[in-house]
N, C-alpha and C positions, 0 to 999 in steps of 0.2 A: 504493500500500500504506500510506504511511504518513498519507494524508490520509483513509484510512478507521479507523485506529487513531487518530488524533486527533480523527475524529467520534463513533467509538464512544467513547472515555474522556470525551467534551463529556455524552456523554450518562448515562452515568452520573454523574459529577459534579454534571448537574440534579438524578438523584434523588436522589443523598447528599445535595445542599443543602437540599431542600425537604424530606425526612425530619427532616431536623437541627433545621431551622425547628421544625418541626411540636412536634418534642422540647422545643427552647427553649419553644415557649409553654405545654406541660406542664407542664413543672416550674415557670415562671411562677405558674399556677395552682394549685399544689401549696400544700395548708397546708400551713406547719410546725406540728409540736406544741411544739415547745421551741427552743432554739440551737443546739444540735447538730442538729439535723433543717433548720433554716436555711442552718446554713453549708454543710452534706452538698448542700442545692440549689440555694445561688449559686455554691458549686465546681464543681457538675456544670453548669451553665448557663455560666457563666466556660470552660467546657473546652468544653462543644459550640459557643459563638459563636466561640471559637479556632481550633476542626476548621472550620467555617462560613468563616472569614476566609480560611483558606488555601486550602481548595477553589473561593472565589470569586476566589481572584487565578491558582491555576492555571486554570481554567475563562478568564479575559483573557487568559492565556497562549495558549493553545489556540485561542480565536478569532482575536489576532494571528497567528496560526501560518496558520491558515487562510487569513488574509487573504494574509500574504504567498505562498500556494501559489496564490493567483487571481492573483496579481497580479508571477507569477514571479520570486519573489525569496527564494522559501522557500530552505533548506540553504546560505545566505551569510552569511557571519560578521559581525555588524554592527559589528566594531569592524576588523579588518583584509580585511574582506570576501573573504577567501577560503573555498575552500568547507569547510561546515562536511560534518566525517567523518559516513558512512553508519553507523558499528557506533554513535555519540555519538547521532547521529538515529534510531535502532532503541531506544536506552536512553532518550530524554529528545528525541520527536518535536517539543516547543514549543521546544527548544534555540534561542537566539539568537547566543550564540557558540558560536566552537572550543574546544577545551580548552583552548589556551593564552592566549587569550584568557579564558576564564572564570576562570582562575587568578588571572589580571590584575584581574579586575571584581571577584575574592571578597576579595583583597588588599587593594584600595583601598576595603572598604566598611567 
């Protein structure tokens, strides 16, 4: 179940990224008329390679996920390796730790 919800989310995330793309070299190409019309299109360019950045490191996310589901080691916690919770893995399928573990890795970042 959940390695088909982490292929379906892979797959929409391609096409959110390559829409996004597409967006960026729009507005690329976009004259401005004046400064205001300038800054309105490196802000909105600055905001979609942002959406872009973070959709491509969940998308790594996701691939690791996969992998470790081939390679039997998916839903283990990588830091006290016990298993990570079914309801944590229903919410956040690429999940690499536990929650107390993640508390631990959000703490120390």
């Amino acid at each position: 179940f959940l390695k088909e919800e982490l292929e379906k989310r892979k797959e929409k995330i391609k096409r959110v990224v390559k829409d996004n793309e597409k967006e960026i070299k729009a507005l690329t190409r976009t004259d401005a008329s004046d400064e205001a019309d300038h800054a309105t299109i490196s802000t909105d360019s600055a905001i979609e390679q942002a959406i872009n950045n973070q959709q491509l490191r969940e998308l790594k996310e996701i691939d690791y996920a996969l992998f470790k589901i081939e390679n039997k080691t998916y839903g283990i916690c990588e830091m006290c390796e016990d298993l990570i919770g079914i309801q944590r893995l229903k919410v956040k399928p690429q999940a690499k730790y536990c929650i107390v573990c993640r508390e631990i890795v959000e703490k120390t970042s």
